[in-house]
N, C-alpha and C positions, 0 to 999 in steps of 0.2 A: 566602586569597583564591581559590586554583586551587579549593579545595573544594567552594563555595560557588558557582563557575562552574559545575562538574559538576555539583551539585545544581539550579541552575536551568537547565542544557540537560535533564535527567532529566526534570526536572516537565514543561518545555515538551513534549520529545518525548513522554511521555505523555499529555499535554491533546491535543498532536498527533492521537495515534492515537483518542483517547477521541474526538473527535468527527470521526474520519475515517467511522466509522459512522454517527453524528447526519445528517453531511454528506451522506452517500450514501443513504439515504431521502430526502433533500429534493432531490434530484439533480432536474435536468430532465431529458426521455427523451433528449433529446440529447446528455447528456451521460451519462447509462447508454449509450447507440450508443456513442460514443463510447472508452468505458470498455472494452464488448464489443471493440471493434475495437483498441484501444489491445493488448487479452489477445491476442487472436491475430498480430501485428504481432510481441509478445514472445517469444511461443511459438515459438522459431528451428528446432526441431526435430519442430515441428506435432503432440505428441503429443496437446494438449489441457491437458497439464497448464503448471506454470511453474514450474524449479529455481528455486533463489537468486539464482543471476543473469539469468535470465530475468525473475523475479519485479522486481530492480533495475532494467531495461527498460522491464517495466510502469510502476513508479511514475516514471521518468524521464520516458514519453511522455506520462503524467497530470500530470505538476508542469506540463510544456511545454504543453497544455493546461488548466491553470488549470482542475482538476478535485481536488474536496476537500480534502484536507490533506498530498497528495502531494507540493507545494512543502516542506513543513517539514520531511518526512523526508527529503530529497534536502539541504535546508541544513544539518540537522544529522548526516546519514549514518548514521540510525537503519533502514537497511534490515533491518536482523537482527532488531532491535527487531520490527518490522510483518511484516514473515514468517514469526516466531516464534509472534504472535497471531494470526495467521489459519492456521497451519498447524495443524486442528484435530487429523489423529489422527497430525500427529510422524513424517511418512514421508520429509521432506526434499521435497516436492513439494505444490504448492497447485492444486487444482482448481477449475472455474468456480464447480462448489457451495461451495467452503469461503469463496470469494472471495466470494461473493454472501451467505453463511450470516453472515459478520461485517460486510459491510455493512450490516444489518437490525437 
């Protein structure tokens, strides 16, 4: 039975992220501001970029405003998950490009 839980939070957190992109083209520009402004809020040390836990930040003040599929990954604690795929060249650090490059 636990199995079979973990297997369906997997798939969910998956579908999660698969259309947190879908989600964020269809974005209204309000809620791209929004998004922008959510990034630097997160960014505690104003480099531009967003650690892991910065990144956790971000997707908190997105869930809190009911932008994408931010709520899901905040229900299921799939933050590693979501920073793993957008962390395109694996430096431990997400930039506005890489953020915007997998929302697309």
């Amino acid at each position: 039975m636990e199995k079979k839980l973990v297997i369906v939070l997997a798939l969910a957190t998956i579908a999660a992220l698969s259309t947190l992109g879908a989600n964020a083209q269809q974005a209204s520009g309000a809620n791209k501001q929004k998004v922008a402004e959510n990034f630097k809020k997160a960014d505690a040390n104003g480099d531009g970029m967003l650690t892991r836990s910065e990144f956790e930040r971000l997707i908190q003040l997105n869930a809190e405003a009911n932008i994408g599929q931010a709520a899901q990954i905040v229900r299921f604690g799939r933050y590693d998950m979501a920073f793993n795929r957008i962390d395109a060249d694996r430096n431990g650090l997400l930039t506005p490009q890489e953020f915007q490059a997998f929302a697309r």
